[in-house]
FIKEBA-872071 format. One record per residue (C-alpha): x, y, z. Coordinates in steps of 0.25 Angstrom, whole numbers. Example, Ala and Ser with C-alpha at 12.3 -4.5 7.8 and 13.67 -1.06 7.14 Angstrom:
2
{site {49, -18, 31}}
{site {55, -4, 29}}
***
This chain:
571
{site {47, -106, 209}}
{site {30, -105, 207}}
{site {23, -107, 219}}
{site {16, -121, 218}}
{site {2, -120, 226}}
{site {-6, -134, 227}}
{site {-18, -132, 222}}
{site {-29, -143, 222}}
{site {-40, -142, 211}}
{site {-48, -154, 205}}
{site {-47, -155, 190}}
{site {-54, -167, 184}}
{site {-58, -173, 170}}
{site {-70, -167, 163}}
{site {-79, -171, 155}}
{site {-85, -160, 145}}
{site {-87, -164, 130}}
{site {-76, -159, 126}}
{site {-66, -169, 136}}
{site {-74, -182, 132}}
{site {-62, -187, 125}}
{site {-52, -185, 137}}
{site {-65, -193, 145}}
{site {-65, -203, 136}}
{site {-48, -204, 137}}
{site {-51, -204, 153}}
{site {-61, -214, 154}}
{site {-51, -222, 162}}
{site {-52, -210, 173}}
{site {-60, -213, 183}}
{site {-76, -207, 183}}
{site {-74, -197, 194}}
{site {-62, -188, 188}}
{site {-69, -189, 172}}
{site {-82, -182, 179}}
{site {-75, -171, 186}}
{site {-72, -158, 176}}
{site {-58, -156, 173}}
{site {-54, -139, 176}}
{site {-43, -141, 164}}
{site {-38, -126, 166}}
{site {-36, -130, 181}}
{site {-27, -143, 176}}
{site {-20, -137, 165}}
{site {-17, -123, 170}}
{site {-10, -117, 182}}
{site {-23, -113, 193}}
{site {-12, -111, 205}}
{site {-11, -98, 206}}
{site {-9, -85, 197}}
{site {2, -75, 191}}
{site {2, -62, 195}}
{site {10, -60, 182}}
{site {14, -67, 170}}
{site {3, -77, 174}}
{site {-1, -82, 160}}
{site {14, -88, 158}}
{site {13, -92, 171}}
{site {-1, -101, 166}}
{site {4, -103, 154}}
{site {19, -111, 158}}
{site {9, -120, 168}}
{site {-3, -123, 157}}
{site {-1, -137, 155}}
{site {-11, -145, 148}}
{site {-11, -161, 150}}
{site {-20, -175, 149}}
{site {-26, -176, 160}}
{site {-31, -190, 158}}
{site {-18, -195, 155}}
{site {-11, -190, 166}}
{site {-23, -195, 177}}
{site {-18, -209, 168}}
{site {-3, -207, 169}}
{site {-7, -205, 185}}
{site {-14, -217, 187}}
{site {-5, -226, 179}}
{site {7, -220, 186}}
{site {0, -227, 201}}
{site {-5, -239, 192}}
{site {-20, -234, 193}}
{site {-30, -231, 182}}
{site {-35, -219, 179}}
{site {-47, -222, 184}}
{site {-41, -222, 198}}
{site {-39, -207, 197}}
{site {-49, -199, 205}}
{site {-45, -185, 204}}
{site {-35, -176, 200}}
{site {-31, -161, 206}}
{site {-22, -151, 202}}
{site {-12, -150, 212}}
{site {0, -140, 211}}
{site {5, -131, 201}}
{site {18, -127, 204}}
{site {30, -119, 194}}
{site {32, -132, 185}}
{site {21, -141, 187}}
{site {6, -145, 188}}
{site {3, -156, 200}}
{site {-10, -166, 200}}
{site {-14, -174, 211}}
{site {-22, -187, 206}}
{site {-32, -194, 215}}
{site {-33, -210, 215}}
{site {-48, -214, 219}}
{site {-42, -221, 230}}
{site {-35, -209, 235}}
{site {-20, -210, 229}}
{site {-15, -197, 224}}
{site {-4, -195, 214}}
{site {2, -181, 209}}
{site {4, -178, 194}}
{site {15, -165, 191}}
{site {15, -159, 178}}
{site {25, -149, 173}}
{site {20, -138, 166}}
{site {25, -136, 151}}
{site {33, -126, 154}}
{site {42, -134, 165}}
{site {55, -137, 162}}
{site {62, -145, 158}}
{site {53, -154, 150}}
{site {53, -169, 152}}
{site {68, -167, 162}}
{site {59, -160, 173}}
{site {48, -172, 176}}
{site {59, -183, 173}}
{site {69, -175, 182}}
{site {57, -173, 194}}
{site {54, -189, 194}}
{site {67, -194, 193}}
{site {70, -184, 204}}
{site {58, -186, 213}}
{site {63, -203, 212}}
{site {77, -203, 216}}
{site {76, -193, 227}}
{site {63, -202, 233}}
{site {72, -213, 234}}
{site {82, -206, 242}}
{site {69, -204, 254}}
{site {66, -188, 248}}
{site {51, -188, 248}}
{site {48, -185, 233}}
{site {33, -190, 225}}
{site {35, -204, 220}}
{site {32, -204, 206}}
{site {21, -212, 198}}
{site {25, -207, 184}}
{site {30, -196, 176}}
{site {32, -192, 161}}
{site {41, -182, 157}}
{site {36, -181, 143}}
{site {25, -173, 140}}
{site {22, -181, 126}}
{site {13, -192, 135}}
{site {-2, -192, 138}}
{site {-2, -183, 146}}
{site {2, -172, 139}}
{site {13, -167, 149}}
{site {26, -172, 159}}
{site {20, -178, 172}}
{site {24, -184, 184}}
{site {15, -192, 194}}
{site {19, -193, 209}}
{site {16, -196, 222}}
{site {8, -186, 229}}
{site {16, -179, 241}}
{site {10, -183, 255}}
{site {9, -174, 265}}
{site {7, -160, 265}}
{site {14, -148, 256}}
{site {26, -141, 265}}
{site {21, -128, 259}}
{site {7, -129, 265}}
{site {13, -129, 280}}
{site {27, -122, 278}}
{site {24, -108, 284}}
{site {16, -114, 296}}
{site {28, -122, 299}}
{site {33, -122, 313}}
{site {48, -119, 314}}
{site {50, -133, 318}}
{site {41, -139, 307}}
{site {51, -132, 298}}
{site {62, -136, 303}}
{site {58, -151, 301}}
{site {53, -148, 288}}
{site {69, -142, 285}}
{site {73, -155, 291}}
{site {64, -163, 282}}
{site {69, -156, 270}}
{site {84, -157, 273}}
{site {82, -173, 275}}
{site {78, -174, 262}}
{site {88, -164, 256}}
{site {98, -175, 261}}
{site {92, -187, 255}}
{site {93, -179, 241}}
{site {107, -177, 246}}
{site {111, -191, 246}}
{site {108, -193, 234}}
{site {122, -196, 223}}
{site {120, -191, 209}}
{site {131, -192, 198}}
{site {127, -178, 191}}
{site {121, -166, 192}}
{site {107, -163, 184}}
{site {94, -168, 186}}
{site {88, -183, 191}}
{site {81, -191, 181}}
{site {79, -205, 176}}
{site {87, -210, 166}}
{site {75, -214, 158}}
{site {70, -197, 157}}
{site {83, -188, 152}}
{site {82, -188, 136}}
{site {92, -193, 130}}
{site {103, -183, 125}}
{site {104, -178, 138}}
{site {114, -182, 149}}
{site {113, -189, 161}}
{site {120, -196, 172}}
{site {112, -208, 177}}
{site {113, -215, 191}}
{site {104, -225, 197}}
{site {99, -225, 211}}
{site {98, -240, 218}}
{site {84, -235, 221}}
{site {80, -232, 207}}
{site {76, -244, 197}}
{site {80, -232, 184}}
{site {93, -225, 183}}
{site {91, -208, 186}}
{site {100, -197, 180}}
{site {105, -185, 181}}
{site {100, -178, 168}}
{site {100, -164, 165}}
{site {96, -154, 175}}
{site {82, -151, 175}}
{site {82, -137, 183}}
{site {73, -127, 176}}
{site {83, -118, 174}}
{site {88, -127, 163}}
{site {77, -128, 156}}
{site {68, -116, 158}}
{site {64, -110, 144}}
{site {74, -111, 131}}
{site {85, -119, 141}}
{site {77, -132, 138}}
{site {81, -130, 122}}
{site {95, -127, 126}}
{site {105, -137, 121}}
{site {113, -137, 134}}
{site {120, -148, 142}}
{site {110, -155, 148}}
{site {114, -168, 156}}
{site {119, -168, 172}}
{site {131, -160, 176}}
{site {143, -170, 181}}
{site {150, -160, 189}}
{site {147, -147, 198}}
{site {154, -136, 188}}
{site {143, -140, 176}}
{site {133, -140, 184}}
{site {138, -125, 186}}
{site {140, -121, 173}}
{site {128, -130, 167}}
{site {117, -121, 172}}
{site {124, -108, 168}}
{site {127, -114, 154}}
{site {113, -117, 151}}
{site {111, -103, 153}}
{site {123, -99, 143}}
{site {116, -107, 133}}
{site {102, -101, 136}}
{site {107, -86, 133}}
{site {115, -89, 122}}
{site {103, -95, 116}}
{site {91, -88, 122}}
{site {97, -76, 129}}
{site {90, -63, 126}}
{site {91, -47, 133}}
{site {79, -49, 142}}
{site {74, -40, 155}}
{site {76, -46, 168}}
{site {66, -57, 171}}
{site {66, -51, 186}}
{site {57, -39, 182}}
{site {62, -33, 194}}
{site {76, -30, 189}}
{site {72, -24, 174}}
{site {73, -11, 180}}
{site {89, -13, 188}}
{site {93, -16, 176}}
{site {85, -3, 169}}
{site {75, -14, 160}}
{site {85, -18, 152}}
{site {87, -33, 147}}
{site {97, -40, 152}}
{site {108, -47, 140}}
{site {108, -62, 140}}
{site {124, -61, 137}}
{site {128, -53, 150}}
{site {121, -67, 159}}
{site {129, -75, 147}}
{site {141, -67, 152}}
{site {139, -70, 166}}
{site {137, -85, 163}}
{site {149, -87, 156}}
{site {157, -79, 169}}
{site {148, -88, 176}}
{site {153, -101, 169}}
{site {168, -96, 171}}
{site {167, -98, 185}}
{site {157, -109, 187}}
{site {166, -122, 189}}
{site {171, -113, 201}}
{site {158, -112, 207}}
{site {160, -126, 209}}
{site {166, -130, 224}}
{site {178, -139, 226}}
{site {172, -148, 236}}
{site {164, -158, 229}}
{site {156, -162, 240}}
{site {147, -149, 234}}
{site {148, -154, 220}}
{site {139, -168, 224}}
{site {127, -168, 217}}
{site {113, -164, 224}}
{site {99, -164, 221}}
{site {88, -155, 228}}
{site {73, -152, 229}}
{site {74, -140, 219}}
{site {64, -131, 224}}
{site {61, -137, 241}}
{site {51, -130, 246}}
{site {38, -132, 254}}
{site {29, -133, 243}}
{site {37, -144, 238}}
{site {38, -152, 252}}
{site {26, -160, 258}}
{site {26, -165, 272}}
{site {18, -174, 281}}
{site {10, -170, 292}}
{site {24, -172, 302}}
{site {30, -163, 293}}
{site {39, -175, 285}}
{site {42, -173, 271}}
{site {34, -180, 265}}
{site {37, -176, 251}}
{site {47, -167, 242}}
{site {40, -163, 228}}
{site {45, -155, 216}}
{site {56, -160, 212}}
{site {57, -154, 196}}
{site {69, -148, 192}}
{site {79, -154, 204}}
{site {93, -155, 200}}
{site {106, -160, 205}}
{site {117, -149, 207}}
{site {131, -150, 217}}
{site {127, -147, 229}}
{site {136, -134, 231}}
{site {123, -129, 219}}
{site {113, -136, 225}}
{site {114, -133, 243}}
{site {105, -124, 246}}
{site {94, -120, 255}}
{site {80, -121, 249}}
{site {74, -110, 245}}
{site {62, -110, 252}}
{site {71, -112, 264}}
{site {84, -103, 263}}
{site {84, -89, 266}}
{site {95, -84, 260}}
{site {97, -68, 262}}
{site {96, -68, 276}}
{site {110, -67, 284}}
{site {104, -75, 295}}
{site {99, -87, 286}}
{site {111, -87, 278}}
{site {121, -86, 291}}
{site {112, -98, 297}}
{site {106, -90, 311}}
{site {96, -97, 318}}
{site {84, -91, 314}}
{site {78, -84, 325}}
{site {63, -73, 326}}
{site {66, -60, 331}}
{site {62, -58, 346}}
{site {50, -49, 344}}
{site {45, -55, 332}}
{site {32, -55, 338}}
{site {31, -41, 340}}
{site {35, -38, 326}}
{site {23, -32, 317}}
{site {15, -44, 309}}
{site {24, -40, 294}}
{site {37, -41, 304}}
{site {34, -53, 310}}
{site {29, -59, 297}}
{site {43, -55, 291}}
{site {51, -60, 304}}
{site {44, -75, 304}}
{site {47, -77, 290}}
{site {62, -72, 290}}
{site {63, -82, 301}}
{site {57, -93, 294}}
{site {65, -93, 282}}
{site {76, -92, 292}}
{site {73, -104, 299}}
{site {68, -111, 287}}
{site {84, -109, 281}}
{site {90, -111, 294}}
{site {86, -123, 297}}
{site {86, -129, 282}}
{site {102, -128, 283}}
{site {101, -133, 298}}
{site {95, -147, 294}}
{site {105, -146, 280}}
{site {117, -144, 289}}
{site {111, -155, 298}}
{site {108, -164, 287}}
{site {115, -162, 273}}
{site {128, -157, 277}}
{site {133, -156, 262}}
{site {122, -146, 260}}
{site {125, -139, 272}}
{site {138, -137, 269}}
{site {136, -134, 255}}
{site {125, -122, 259}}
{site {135, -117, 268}}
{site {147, -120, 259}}
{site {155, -106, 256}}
{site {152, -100, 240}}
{site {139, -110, 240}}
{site {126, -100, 239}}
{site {133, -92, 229}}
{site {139, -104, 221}}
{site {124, -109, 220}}
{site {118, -93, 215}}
{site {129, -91, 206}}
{site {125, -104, 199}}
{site {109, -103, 199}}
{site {111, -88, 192}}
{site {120, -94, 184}}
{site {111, -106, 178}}
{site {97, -99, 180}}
{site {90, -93, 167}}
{site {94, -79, 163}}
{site {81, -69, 163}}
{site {86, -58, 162}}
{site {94, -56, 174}}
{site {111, -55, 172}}
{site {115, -50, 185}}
{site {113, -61, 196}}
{site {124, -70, 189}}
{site {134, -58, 187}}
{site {132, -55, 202}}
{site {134, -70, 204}}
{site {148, -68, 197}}
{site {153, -56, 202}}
{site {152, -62, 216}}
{site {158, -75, 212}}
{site {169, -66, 205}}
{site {171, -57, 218}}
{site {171, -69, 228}}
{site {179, -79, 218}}
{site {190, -81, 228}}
{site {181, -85, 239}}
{site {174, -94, 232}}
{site {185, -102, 223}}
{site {195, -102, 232}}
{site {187, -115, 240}}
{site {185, -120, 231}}
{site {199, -122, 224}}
{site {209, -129, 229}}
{site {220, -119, 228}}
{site {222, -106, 236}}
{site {221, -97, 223}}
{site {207, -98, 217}}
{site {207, -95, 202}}
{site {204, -82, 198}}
{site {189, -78, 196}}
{site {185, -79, 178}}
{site {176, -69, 179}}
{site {177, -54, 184}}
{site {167, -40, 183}}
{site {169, -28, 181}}
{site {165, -17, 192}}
{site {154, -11, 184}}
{site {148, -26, 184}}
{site {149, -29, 197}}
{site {142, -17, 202}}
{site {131, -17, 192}}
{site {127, -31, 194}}
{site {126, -32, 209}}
{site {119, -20, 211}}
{site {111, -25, 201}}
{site {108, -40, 208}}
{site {107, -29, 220}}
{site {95, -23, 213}}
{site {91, -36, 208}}
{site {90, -45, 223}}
{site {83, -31, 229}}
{site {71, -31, 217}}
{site {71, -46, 220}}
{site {68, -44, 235}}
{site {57, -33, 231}}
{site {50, -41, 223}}
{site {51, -53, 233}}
{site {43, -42, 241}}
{site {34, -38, 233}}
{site {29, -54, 227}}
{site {27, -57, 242}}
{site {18, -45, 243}}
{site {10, -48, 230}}
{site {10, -61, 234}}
{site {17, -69, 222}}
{site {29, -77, 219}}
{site {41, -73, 212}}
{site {33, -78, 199}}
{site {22, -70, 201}}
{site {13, -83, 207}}
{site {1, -80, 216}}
{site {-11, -87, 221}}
{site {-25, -87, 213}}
{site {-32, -80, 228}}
{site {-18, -69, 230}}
{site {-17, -66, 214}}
{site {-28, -54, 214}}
{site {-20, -48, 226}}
{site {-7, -51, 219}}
{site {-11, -43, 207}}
{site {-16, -32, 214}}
{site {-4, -31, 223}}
{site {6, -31, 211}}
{site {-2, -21, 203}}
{site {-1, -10, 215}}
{site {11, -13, 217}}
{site {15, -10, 200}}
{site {8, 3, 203}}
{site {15, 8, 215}}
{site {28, 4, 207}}
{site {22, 12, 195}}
{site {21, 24, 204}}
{site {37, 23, 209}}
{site {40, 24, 194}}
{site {48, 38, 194}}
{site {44, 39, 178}}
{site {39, 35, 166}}
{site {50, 22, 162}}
{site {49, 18, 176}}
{site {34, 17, 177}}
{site {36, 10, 162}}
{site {47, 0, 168}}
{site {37, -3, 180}}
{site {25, -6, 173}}
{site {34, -16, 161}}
{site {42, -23, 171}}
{site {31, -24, 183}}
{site {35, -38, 188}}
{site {22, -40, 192}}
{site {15, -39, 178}}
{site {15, -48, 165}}
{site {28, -48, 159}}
{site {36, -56, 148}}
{site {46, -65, 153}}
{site {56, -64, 144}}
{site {57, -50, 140}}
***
């Protein structure tokens, strides 16, 4: 995801000629904010950061213009105020899917306002789903933002969706996280899991996303329970992952209501995509600039992923375990990390934000290690060691050192994330550790993720399951004969495609290498102060890759496909 740096910027109403009409609609607001200019670029447009490429998309998807006024109104409604109680408003944040506000009562009282950005999927489901989330879940002790209000139709005076909130106390995790002593961590690990277990208390009748009865449109399906704590019934409505919704999948005219068993849930997300191609699907490049030139630049065909999906749905309902105690349904945060966690001066959690786009899935989809806390790809994280430095780490040379320190971090940071889950959550430690599980849970995000371009990491997907069939089924039926596997590859396949995923994982690992040396995330995001250096890191770096070019076409095929330059997306 974007990286979501807090910035904190006074923007205020002005009062040049040309705004006297929005002064006269404010007259209500108190004195102090109508004198103070209003920086409308700064409130409107994204001021966070920069793109090192692509960057006026990048502005574009997160320009969103609103009424000011009538949101500083709908806030000071949503707390029984006036607007004249309103002393200030600041910027915030500015993450991936949302603008954040922080309004100022003149007694002191802060509120937050969040508003997605246009381009935020899916309309109207996302804000419903976040609210109806962030409610249930603070009703079973997890620290979540009360809400004040919320609109999840943008056709209302303020001109776009909203939600209004309590402001988290304390302190951002993120701030502190890498000055952490390794007992400070390992009480932050605890504090996570304890509220991993509340949300795994909790019963629902589907799988799908939370919202209140009153929010799903009608036409779509839902399944609606009531809480003894709630006054108004929830549901479980459609799913409001992005990957559902992202581009032409929100016209799509696909199933949308809650899967009831574990195998939909399955073959739901993979269907979606069946549709998408068959409607949408056109030759296009990898999106992974890095891979055009394994596959020697040419565009990949829609219809060989809609092969592999169809194979893909031939052995879906298998992928499902026989024990049912995996199958119950779980919520989680869906992206838990330290710039989503706040903490008191004792290290409590205080408060869990960011909620949009959770989902309930079975738990055999669902178990998992964070991904700011896992460290998959290391023997002695996966095999569970007890994380230990190396005797003369003190000796080493500053880059080895550097290097040493945070292998063992992230080794400490997964160990003891499954010690407290193995303590705490038994279900989820016995569904991490449960036989077929990681790859269960690969095979069905490749297969529900949107196509761009790649064909080979769900074909690899499948000729594993294929060559390990028997392993994996025969658990999970109740006979000694599994039934034989649907679907099969000829040699020529099976070598091309994992050399090629091969190929494809070692350009991935580079380029993880070479970000971290430019200094930018995986979408190109850097700091305003680091972006000069950033640009001039990446153009040297162009040139030296220019000057490998053994001839003509090569030197051409750098220079198009430079990941590091403005590109077209879609191409």
């Amino acid at each position: 995801m974007l990286s979501c740096s807090r910035v904190r910027r006074f923007l205020t109403i002005g009062q040049t000629p040309g705004q006297l009409s929005i002064v006269r609609r404010c007259s209500l607001l108190s004195e102090a904010i109508i004198r103070e200019k209003l920086q409308s670029d700064d409130l409107f447009r994204y001021t966070s950061g920069r793109w090192l490429y692509n960057e006026s998309k990048r502005l574009q998807e997160r320009q969103l213009s609103f009424n000011l006024p009538a949101l500083v109104k709908a806030a000071a409604i949503s707390i029984g105020r006036d607007g004249s109680d309103i002393r200030s408003i600041q910027k915030l944040a500015e993450g991936g899917f949302n603008r954040t506000f922080q309004l100022t009562m003149k007694d002191g009282f802060q509120l937050i306002a969040r508003l997605p950005y246009p381009s935020t999927q899916p309309k109207r489901l996302a804000v419903a789903s976040e609210v109806a989330t962030m409610d249930l879940i603070r009703s079973y002790g997890v620290p979540a933002p009360k809400i004040y209000g919320y609109s999840c139709d943008a056709h209302n005076p303020v001109g776009a969706e909203y939600i209004l909130m309590e402001e988290a106390p304390g302190r951002l995790l993120g701030d502190i996280w890498f000055s952490l002593s390794e007992k400070d961590r390992i009480k932050i690990l605890s504090e996570i899991v304890d509220n991993e277990a509340k949300l795994f208390k909790i019963d629902f009748p589907a799988y799908g996303s939370i919202f209140y009865d009153k929010d799903v449109p009608s036409g779509m399906g839902r399944e609606t329970f009531q809480p003894s704590s709630s006054a108004e019934p929830f549901c479980i409505g459609p799913d409001a992952s992005f990957k559902f919704w992202f581009e032409e999948r929100s016209a799509l005219d696909i199933q949308r209501g809650p899967s009831m068993s574990a195998v939909e849930v399955l073959q739901r997300a993979a269907a979606k995509e069946m549709a998408w191609l068959r409607a949408y699907g056109k030759p296009r490049l990898p999106f992974e600039r890095v891979h055009r030139d394994i596959t020697n630049y040419e565009k990949s065909n829609p219809q060989e992923h809609l092969h592999n999906l169809e194979k893909y749905m031939q052995v879906a309902a298998q992928l499902a375990p026989k024990d049912r105690w995996l199958h119950r349904p779980i919520i989680r945060h869906p992206d838990l990390n330290p710039n989503n966690i706040f903490v008191s001066e004792s290290l409590d959690i205080v408060s869990i934000i960011d909620w949009q786009h959770s989902t309930i899935l079975p738990l055999f989809l669902h178990a998992g290690i964070p991904a700011h806390l896992q460290n998959y790809g290391d023997p002695d994280s996966e095999n569970l060691v007890r994380p230990q430095l190396p005797g003369d780490v003190e000796e080493m040379d500053n880059d080895d050192r550097e290097k040493e320190l945070e292998l063992y971090r992230r080794r400490h940071l997964h160990f003891y994330y499954v010690g407290a889950t193995a303590k705490k959550i038994d279900s989820h430690f016995q569904a991490l550790t449960h036989e077929g599980g990681l790859f269960r849970r690969k095979i069905f995000q490749h297969a529900g993720e949107p196509w761009e371009g790649n064909n080979f990491p769900l074909k690899a997907d499948l000729i594993r399951l294929s060559h390990h069939w028997r392993e994996l089924v025969s658990e999970e039926n109740e006979s000694s004969t599994p039934p034989p596997c649907p679907i099969s590859f000829n040699e020529h396949e099976i070598e091309e495609t994992l050399q090629t995923m091969a190929k494809q994982e070692e350009a991935d690992h580079q380029m993880e290498i070479l970000r971290n040396v430019i200094g930018i995330n995986v979408d190109g995001w850097v700091s305003t102060e680091g972006y000069k250096e950033a640009e001039a890191q990446a153009a040297e770096m162009k040139a030296e890759a220019i000057g490998y070019a053994e001839n003509d076409f090569e030197r051409e095929m750098t220079v198009r496909h430079w990941p590091f330059s403005d590109h077209d997306e879609r191409e």
